[in-house]
C-alpha positions as CSV (number, residue, x, y, z in Angstrom):
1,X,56.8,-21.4,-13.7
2,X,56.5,-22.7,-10.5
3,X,53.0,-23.1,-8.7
4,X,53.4,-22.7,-4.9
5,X,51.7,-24.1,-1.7
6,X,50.5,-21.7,1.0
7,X,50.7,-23.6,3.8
8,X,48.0,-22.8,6.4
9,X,49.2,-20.6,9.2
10,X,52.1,-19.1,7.3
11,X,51.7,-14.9,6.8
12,X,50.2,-15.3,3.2
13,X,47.2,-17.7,4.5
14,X,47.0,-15.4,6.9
15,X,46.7,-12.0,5.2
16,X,44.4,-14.2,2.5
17,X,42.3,-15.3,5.4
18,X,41.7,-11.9,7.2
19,X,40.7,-10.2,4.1
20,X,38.2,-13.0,3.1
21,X,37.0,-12.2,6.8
22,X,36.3,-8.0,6.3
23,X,35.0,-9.5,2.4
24,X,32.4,-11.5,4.0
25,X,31.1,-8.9,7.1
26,X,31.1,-6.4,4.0
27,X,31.1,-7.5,1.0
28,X,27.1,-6.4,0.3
29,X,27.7,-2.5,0.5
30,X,25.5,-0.1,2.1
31,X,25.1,3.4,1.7
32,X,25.2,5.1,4.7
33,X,27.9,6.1,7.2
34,X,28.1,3.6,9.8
35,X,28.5,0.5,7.3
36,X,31.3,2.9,5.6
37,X,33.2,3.9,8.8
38,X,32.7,0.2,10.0
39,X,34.5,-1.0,7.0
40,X,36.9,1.8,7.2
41,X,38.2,0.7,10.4
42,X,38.4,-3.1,9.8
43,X,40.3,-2.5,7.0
44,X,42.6,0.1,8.9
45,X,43.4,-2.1,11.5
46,X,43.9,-4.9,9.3
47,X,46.5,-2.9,7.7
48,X,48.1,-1.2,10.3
49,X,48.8,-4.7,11.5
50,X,51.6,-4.8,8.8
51,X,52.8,-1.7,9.0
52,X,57.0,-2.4,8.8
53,X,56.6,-6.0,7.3
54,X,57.5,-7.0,3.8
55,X,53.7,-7.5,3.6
56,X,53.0,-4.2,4.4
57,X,52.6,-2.9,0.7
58,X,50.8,-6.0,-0.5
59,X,48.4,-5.6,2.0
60,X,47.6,-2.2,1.3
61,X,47.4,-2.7,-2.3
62,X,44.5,-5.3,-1.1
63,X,42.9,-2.9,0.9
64,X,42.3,-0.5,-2.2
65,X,41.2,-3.2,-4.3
66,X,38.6,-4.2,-1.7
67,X,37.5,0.1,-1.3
68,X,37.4,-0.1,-5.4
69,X,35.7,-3.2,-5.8
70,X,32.6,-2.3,-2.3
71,X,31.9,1.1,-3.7
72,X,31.6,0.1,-7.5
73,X,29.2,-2.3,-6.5
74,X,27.3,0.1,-4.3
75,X,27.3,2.5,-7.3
76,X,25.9,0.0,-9.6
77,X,23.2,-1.1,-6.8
78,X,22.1,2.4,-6.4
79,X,21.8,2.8,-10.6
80,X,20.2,-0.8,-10.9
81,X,19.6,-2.8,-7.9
82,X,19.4,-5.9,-10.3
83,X,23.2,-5.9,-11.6
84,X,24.9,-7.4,-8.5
């Protein structure tokens, strides 16, 4: 198996970088609207920004994982504010 480099600047370190970006301005959920439509359209226009690239599915595919891995943590907040 070969291990590659992502070289800084190339579209991977850049797709990796912008969603490390939307993790950290979200990544402690809140439960109420504006935090979710907030989030909603960072992650929109993130993605819509690859809309007709090879990366396009990849990037969306990140997007849900992000959307899955905010709202279970807001769902185990709200049941025990100690499990985070």
């Amino acid at each position: 198996m070969a291990k590659i480099e992502i070289a800084k600047g190339s579209p991977e370190w850049t797709i990796y970088q912008e969603l490390w970006d939307i993790h950290k301005a979200y990544g402690d959920p809140e439960d109420n609207d504006e935090y979710w439509d907030e989030l909603n359209a960072a992650i929109t226009g993130w993605t819509n920004g690859y809309i007709g690239t090879d990366y396009e599915e990849f990037v969306r595919m990140m997007a849900v994982g992000m959307l899955g891995l905010l709202d279970g943590k807001l769902r185990r907040k709200k049941n025990d504010p100690h499990t985070l």
